[in-house]
C-alpha positions as CSV (number, residue, x, y, z in Angstrom):
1,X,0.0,0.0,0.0
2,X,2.5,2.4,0.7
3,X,4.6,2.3,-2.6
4,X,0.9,2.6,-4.2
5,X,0.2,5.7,-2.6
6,X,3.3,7.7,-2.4
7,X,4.5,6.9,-5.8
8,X,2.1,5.3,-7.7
9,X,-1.3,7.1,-6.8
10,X,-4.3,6.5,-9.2
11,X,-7.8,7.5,-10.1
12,X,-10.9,5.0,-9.8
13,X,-13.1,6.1,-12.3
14,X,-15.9,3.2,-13.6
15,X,-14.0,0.9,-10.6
16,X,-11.1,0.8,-12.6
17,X,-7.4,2.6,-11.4
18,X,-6.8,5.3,-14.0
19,X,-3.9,7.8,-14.2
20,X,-4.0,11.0,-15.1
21,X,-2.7,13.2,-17.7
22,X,-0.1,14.4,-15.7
23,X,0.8,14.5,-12.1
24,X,1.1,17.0,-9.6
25,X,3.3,17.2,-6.4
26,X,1.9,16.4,-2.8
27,X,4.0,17.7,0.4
28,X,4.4,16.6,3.3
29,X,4.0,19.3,6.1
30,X,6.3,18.0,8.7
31,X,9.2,18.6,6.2
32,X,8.1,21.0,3.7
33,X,9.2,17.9,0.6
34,X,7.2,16.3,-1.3
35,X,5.9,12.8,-0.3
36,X,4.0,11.5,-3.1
37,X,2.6,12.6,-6.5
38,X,-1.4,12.5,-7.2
39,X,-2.9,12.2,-10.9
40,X,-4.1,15.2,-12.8
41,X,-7.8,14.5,-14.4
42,X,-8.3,15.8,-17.4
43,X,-11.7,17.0,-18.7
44,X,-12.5,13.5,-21.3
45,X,-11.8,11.5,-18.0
46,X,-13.9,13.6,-15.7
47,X,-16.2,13.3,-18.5
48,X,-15.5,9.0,-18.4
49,X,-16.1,9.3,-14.5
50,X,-19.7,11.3,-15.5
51,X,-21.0,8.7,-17.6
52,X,-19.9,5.8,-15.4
53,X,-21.8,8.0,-12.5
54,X,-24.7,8.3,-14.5
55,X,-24.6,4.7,-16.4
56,X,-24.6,2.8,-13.1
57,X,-27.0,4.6,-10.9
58,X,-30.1,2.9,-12.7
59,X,-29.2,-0.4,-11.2
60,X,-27.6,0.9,-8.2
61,X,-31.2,2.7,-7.3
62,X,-32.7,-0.5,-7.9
63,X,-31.8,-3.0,-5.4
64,X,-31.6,-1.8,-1.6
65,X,-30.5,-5.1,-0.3
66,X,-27.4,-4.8,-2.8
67,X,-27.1,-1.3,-1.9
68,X,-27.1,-2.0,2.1
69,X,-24.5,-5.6,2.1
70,X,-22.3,-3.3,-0.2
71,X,-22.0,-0.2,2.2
72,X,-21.3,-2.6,5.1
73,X,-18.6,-4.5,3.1
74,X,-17.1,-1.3,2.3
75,X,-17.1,-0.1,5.9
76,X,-15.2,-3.0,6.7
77,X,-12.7,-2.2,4.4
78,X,-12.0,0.5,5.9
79,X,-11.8,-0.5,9.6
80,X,-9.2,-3.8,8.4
81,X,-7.5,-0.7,6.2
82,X,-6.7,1.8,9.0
83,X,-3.8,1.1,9.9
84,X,-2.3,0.6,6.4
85,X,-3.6,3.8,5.3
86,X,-3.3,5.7,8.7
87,X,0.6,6.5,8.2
88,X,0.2,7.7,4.8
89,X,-2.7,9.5,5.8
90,X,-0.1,11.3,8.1
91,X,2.7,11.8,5.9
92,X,-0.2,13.8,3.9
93,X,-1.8,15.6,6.5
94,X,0.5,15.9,9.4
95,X,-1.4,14.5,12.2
96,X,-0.7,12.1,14.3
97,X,-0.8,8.8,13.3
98,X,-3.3,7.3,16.0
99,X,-6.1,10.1,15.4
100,X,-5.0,9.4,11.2
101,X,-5.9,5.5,11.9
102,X,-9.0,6.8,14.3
103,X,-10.6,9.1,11.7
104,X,-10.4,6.0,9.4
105,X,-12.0,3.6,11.7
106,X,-15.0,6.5,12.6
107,X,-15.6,6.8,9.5
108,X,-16.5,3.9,8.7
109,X,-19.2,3.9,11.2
110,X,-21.2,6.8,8.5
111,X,-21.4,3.7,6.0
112,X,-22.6,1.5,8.3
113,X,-25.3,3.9,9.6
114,X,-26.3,4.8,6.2
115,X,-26.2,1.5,5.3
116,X,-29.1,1.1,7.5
117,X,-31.4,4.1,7.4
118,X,-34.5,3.9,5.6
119,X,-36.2,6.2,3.7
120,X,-39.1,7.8,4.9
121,X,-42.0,5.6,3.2
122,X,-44.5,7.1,0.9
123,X,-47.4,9.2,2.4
124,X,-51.0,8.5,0.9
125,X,-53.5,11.2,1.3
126,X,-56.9,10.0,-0.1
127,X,-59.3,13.3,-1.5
128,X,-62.5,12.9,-2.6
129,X,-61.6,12.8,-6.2
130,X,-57.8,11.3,-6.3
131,X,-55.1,9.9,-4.3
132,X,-51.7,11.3,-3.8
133,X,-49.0,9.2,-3.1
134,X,-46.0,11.3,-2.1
135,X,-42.6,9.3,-2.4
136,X,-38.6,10.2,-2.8
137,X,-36.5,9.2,-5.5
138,X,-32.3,9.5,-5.5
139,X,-31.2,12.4,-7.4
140,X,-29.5,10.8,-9.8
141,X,-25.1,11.6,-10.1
142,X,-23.5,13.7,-6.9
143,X,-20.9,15.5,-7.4
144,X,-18.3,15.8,-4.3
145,X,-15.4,18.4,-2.9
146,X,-13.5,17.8,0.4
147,X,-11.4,20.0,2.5
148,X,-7.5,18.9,3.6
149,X,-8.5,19.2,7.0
150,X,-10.5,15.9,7.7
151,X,-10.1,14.3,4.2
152,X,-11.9,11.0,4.9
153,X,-14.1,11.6,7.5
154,X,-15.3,14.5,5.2
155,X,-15.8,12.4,2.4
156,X,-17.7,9.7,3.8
157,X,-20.1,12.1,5.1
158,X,-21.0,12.7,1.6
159,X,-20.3,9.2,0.2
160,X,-22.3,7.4,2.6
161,X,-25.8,9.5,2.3
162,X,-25.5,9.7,-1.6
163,X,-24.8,5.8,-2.2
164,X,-27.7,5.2,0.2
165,X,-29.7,7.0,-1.0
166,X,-29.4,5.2,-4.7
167,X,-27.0,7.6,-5.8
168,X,-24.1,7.4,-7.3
169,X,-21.1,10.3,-6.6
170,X,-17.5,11.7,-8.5
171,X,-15.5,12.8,-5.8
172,X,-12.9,15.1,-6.0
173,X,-10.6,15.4,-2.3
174,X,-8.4,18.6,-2.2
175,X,-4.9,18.2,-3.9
176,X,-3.1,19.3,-0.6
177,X,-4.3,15.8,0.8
178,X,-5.4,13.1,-2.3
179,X,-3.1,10.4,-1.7
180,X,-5.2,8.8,1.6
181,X,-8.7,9.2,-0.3
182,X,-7.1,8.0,-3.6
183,X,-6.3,5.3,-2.4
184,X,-9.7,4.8,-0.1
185,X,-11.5,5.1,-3.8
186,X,-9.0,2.1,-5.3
187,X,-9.7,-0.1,-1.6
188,X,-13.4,-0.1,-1.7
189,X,-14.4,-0.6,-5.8
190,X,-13.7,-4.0,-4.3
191,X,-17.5,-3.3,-2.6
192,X,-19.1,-0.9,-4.6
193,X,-20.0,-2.1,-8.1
194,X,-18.6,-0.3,-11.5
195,X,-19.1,3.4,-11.7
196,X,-21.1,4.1,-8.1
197,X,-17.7,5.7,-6.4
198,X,-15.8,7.1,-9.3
199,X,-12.5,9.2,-6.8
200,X,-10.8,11.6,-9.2
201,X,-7.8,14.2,-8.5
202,X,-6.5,17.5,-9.5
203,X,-5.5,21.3,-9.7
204,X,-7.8,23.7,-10.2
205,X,-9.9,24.4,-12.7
206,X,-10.7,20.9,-11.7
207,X,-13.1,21.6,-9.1
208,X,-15.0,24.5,-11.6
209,X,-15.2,21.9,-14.0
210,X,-16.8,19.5,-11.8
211,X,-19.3,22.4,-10.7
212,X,-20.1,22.9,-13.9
213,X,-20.2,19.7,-15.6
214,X,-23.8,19.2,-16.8
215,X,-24.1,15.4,-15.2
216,X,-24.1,15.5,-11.7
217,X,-27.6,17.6,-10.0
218,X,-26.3,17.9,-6.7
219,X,-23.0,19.4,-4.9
220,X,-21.7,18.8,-2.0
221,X,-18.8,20.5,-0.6
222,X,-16.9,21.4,2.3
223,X,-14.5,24.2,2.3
224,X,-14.0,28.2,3.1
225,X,-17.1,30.8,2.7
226,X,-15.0,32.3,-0.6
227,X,-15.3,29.4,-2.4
228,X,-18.3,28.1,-0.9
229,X,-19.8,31.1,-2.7
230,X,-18.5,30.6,-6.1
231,X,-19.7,26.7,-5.8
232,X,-23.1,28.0,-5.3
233,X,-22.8,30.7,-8.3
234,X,-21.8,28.1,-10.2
235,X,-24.3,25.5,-9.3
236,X,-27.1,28.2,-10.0
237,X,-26.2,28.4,-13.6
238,X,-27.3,24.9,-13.9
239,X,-29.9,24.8,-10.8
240,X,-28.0,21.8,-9.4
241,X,-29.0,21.7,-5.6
242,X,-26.2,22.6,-3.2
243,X,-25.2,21.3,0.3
244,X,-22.2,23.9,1.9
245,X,-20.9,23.5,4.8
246,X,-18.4,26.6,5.0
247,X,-16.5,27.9,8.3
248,X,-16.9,28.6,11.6
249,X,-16.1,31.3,14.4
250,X,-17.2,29.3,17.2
251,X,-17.6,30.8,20.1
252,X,-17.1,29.1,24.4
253,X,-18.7,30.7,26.8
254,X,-17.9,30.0,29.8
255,X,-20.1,31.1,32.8
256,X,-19.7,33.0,35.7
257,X,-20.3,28.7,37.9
258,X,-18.1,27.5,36.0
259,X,-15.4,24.7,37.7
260,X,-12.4,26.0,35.7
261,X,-10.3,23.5,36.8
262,X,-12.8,21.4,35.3
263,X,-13.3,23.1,31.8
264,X,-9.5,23.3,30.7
265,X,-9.1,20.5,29.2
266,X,-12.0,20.1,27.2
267,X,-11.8,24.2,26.1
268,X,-8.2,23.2,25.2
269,X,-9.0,19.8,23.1
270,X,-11.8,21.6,21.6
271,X,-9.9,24.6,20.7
272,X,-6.2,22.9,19.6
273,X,-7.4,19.3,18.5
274,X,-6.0,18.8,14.5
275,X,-3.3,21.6,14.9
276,X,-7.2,23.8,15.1
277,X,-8.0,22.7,11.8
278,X,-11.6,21.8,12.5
279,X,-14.5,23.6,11.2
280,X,-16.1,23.7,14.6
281,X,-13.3,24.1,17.1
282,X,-13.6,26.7,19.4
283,X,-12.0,30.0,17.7
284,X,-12.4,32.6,21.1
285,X,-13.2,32.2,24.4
286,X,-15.6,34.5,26.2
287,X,-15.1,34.4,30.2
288,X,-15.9,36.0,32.7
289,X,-13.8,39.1,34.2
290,X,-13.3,37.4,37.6
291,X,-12.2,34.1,36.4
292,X,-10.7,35.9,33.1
293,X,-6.7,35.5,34.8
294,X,-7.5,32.1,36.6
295,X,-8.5,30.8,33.3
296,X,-6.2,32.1,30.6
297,X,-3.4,30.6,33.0
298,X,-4.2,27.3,33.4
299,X,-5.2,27.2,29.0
300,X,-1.7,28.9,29.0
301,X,0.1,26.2,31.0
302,X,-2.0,23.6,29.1
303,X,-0.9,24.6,25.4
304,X,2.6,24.7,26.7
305,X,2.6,21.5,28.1
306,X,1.4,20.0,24.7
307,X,4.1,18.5,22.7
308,X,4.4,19.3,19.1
309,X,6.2,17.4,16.5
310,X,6.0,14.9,13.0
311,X,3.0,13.1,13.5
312,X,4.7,9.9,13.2
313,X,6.7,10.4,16.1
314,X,5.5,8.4,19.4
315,X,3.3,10.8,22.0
316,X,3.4,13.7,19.8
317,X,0.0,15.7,20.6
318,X,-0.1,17.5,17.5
319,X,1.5,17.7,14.2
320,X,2.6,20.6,11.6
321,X,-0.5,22.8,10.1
322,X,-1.3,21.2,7.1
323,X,-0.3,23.5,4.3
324,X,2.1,26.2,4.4
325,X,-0.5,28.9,3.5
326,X,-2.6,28.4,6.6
327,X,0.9,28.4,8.7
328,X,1.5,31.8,7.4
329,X,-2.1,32.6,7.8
330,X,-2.2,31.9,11.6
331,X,1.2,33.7,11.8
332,X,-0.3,36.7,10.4
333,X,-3.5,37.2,12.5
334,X,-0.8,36.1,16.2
335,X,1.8,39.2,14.8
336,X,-1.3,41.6,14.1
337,X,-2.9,40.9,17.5
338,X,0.5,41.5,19.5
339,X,1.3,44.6,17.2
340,X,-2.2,45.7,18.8
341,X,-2.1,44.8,22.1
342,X,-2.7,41.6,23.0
343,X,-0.5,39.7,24.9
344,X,0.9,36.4,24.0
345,X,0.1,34.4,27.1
346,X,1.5,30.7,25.9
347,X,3.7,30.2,22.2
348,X,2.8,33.0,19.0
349,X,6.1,31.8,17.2
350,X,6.3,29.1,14.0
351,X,8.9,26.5,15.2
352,X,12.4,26.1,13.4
353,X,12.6,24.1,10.5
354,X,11.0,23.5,6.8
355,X,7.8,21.8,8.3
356,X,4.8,24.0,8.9
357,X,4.9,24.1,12.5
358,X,3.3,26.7,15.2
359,X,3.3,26.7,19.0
360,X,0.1,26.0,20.4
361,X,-0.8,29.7,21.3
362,X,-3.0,31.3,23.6
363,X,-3.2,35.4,23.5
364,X,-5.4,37.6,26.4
365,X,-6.2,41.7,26.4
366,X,-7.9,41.2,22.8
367,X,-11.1,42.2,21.8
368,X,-13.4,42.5,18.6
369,X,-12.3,44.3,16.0
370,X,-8.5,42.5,15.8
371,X,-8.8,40.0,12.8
372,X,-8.0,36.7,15.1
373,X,-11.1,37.6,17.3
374,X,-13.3,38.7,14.0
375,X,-12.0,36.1,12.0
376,X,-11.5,32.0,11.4
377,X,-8.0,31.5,12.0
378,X,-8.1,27.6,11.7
379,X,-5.1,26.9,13.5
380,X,-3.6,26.6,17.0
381,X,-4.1,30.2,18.3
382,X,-7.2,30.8,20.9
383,X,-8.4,34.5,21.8
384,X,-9.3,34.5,25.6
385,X,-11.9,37.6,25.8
386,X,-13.1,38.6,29.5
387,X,-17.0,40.3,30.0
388,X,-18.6,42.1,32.4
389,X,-22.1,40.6,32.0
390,X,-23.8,37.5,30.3
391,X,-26.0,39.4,27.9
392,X,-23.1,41.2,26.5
393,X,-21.1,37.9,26.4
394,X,-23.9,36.6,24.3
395,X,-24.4,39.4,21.9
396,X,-20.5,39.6,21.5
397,X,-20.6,36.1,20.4
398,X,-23.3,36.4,18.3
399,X,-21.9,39.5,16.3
400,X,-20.3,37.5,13.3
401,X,-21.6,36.4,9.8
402,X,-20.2,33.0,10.8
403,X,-23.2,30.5,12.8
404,X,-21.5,27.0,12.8
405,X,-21.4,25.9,16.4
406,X,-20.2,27.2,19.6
407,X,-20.4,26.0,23.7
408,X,-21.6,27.1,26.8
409,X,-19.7,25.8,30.3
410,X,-21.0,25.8,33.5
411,X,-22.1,23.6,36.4
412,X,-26.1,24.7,36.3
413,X,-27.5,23.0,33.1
414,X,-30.9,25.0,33.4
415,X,-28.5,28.6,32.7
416,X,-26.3,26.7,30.2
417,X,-29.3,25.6,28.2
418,X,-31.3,28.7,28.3
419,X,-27.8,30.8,27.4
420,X,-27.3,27.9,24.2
421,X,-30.6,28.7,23.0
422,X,-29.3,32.6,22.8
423,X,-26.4,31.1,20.3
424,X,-27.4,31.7,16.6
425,X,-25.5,29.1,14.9
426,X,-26.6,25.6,13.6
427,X,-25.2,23.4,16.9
428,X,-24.5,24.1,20.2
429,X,-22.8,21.9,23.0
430,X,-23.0,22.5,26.9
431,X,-20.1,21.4,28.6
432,X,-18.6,18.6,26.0
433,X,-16.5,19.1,22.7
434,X,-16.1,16.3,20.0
435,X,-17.0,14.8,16.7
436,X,-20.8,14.8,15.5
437,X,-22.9,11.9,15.6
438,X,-23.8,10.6,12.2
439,X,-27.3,10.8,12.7
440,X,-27.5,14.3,14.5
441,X,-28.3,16.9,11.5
442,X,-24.8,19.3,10.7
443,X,-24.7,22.4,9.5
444,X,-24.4,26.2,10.1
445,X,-26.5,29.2,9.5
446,X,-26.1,32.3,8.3
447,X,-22.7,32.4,6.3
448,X,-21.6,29.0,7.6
449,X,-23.6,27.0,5.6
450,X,-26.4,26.2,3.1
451,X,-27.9,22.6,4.3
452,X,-27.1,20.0,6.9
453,X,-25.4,16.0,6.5
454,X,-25.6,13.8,8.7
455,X,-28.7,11.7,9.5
456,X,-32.2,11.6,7.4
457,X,-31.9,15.1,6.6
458,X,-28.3,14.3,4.9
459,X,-30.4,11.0,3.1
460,X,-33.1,12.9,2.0
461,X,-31.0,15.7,0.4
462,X,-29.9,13.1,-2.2
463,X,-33.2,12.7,-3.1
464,X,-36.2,14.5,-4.9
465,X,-39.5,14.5,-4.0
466,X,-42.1,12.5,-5.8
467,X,-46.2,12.6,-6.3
468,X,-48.6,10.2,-7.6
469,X,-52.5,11.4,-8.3
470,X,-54.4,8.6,-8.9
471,X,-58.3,9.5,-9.9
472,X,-60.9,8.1,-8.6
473,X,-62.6,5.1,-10.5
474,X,-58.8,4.2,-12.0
475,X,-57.5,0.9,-11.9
């Protein structure tokens, strides 16, 4: 497996391994070099994936039974494939090799639970003169785009609903991290007949192309608001329905009961899990003015106890940002906050070396207005922000254009839940941090995010709606 994805990385397009009309380079981020090369598609074999999309979803939509033992068979690729694919996943991505080989094995979990969720059934509603069945049918070809950040995880949330649902998907992973879902694409054609998964790669204008290309009626994609936008500009030309799930500026905060001892290492996992590379990590902390010193302390001690280093190297915490561009990006926003102010309570410096590395960093005296507060920074640097009262807290939060997710802490669940229902974004958690459950509806609101995956709302947005009227006296 390993020469086959470092060196030798392919296409599956009709469940065959096709190489591309060129190559491109891949890096990895603990070293700056480049670890593998990934195939270039070209625009007759992203046309060749099309037609296989659309040539086997017929049959595909046909057969639930098939549809369900193949899912399951595929997820169990995946779980025996972990930890083949988990260092490579690594070398790709730069984190550490036992959350690589854990994000893997979760996945796999979405096909199974896909596998297994039923359509709604029809509804019948008899009128005096007719009868209206109402009924969903799978939209016919998906296409897909995934972010470098989660590359599998993100995929499968898309794979597994589409497939399920009787349709059939082209997926395209970002060419900063192909090799891992490359290869993923080549493991399970061995499940998933001809043509259902076709798992291309490329530069841009692949992804416009894809967008564009007149086969596939739905997009889903994962990504940054910018190009979120343009995905849906694009999609609009053709009226191809759109699922965007687009950034976050998630906001903690913590409450005036909180046990801060208690909340530290949660805030900090939530905040600095994946190097902060997570849609939904917590981007600023609101606290308040009396605990505001106890607590941006204890997250400073924390952040630098963490150790930092190549994700393949024994008890390393977390690894190198995952492209150079979002190193420098995080860099930026740190520099501009201490040139305004802020103080650098724990790290603010990129680490020696060619690898894209930054200390876990944690900065206090901020406020709104400095572009690591206002903005997504994606990356290991947390804004602690102290308030005088909880109304203000909540109205700070809440002025953004981002609604993904955000938390409230505290030790009295009847203020935490009535302060969560203040939040305006698509989830809110109360004292926990971690992955979504696959059949919990995801999404964000306002410019986070057009849609939701994840559990029958994901299913039925691979599907169109369907009505029967049947007159009376027909037989």
């Amino acid at each position: 497996m390993t020469d086959s994805v470092t060196s030798d990385s392919v296409m599956t397009i009709d469940g065959e391994a096709v190489t591309g009309e060129g190559a491109f380079d891949v890096l990895d981020p603990a070293t700056g070099a480049p670890m593998g090369s990934a195939p270039q598609c070209s625009p007759a074999q992203l046309d060749r994936a099309m037609r296989s999309a659309q040539r086997a979803q017929k049959s595909w939509a046909l057969d639930h039974e098939a549809r369900r033992k193949a899912m399951h068979e595929a997820a169990e690729i995946m779980r025996n494939s972990a930890p083949e694919l988990g260092p490579e996943f690594t070398r790709e991505h730069g984190a550490p090799v036992q959350h690589a080989v854990g994000q893997i094995i979760i996945s796999a979990a979405w096909l199974d639970y896909f596998a297994d969720l039923e359509l709604p059934a029809s509804t019948v509603r008899t009128l005096p003169d007719r009868t209206i069945e109402i009924s969903r049918r799978p939209i016919g070809v998906a296409a897909a785009i995934t972010p470098w950040n989660a590359p599998i995880l993100l995929a499968v949330w898309k794979i597994a609903p589409a497939l399920a649902a009787g349709a059939t998907m082209v997926l395209k992973p970002s060419p900063h991290t192909p090799l891992t879902t490359l290869a993923l694409g080549r493991l399970l054609s061995a499940a998933l007949p001809p043509g259902v998964l076709n798992v291309i790669s490329g530069l841009e204008p692949l992804g416009q192309q894809l967008v564009s290309h007149p086969v596939p009626r739905k997009i889903a994609f994962t990504g940054s608001i910018p190009t979120g936008k343009a995905v849906g500009v694009a999609a609009a030309h053709d009226l191809k329905r759109v699922t965007l799930e687009l950034g976050g500026n998630d906001a903690a905060i913590v409450l005036d009961d909180a046990d801060i001892d208690a909340v530290v290492e949660p805030l900090f996992q939530s905040a600095f899990a994946n190097s902060g590379q997570i849609c939904e990590a917590t981007k600023r902390v609101y606290v308040p003015e009396r605990l505001y010193r106890r607590l941006l302390d204890a997250l400073a001690d924390r952040a630098r106890a963490a150790r930092v280093g190549s994700g393949l190297e024994p008890g390393v915490e977390m690894g190198p940002l995952t492209t150079d561009f979002q190193r420098d990006h995080v860099e930026d926003l740190v520099q501009e906050a201490r040139a305004a102010g802020a103080t650098i309570a724990a790290g603010g410096n990129r680490l020696p070396g060619d690898g894209y590395f930054f200390e876990p960093t944690v900065l206090g005296n901020v406020r709104e207005g400095t572009r690591i507060v206002d903005e997504e920074q994606f990356g290991p640097a947390l804004p602690v922000l102290a308030y005088k009262d909880l109304d203000e807290a909540v109205e700070r939060a809440n002025a953004t254009m981002y609604g993904l997710s955000g938390s409230v802490w505290s030790t009295d669940l009847q203020r935490a839940r009535s302060v969560a229902a203040r939040l305006e974004t698509g989830r809110v958690k109360i004292n926990t941090f971690g992955l979504p459950s696959p059949d919990a509806p995801f999404g964000g609101v306002k410019w986070s995010g057009v849609g939701v995956e994840n559990g029958p709302w994901a299913l039925e947005a691979y599907t169109d709606l369907h009505v029967t009227e049947i007159g009376v006296g027909s037989h």
